[in-house]
C-alpha positions in Angstrom: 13.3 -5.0 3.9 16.1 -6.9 2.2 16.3 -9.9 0.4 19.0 -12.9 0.7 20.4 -14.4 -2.3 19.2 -17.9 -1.4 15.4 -16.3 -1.0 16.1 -14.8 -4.6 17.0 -18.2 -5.5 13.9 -19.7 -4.3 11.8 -17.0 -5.3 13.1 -17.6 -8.8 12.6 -21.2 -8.4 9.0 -20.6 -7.7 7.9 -18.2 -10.7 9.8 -15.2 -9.7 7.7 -13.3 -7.2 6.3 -13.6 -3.8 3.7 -11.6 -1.4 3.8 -10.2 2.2 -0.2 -10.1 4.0 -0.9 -9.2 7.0 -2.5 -11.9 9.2 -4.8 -10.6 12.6 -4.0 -12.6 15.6 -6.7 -12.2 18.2 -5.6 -12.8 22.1 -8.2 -13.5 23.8 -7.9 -9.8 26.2 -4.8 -8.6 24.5 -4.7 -5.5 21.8 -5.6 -7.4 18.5 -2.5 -7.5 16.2 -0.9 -9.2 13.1 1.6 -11.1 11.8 3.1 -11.2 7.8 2.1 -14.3 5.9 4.6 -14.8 3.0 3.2 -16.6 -0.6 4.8 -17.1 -4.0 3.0 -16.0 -7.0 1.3 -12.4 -7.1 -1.3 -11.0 -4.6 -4.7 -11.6 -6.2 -5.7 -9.2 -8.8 -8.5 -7.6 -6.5 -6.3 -6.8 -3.5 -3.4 -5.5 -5.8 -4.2 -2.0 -5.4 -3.3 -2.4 -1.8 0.4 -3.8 -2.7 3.8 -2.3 -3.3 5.6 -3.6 -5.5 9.4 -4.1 -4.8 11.8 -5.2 -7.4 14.9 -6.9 -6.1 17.8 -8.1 -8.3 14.6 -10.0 -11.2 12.1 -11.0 -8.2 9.3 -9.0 -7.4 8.0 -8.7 -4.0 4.9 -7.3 -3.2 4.1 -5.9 0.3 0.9 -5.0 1.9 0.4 -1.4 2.9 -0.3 -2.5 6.4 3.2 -4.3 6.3 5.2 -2.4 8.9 8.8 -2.6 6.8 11.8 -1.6 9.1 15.3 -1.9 7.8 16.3 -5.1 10.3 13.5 -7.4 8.2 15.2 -10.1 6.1 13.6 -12.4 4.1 15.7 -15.4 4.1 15.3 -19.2 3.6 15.6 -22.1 6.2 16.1 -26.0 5.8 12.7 -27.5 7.5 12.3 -31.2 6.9 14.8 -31.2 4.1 13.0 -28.5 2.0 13.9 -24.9 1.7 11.1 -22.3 3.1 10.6 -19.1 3.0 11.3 -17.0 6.3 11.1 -13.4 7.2 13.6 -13.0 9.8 13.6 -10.1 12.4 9.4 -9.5 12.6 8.2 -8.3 15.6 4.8 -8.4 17.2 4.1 -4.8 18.7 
């Protein structure tokens, strides 16, 4: 996964690190699967052991083992209602 330098700059803006969950979306008859939830701050103490921890230029970014990270994955930032979010561009749903 990489990291833009406008996400650092966000990242920075919000305390310096950010988190990657996994989030089960259930389809009615299809295969159960998941989607990555991003959220600043550090994963919660109790669940860290389940985290890797990725340093990037001085933000840390913590993934969740069950994060599938391929090398196309960007976390990025876009403009939404005049406010800059946090995006992870290039997630697919298997």
């Amino acid at each position: 996964m990489r990291v833009s330098e406008a996400a650092q700059r966000l990242i920075r803006e919000k305390g310096g690190s950010v988190y990657v969950r996994k989030y089960e979306i259930l389809n009615g008859c299809v295969v159960p699967n998941y989607e990555p939830v991003l959220a600043f701050g550090e994963p919660p103490a109790e669940e860290r052991e389940h985290y890797t921890l990725y340093t990037v230029g001085d933000v840390k970014v913590y993934v969740h083992q069950n994060v599938l990270l391929t090398p196309e994955l960007l976390l990025d930032t876009r403009r939404i209602l005049g406010r800059d979010r946090l995006v992870l561009r290039g997630w697919k749903v298997f």
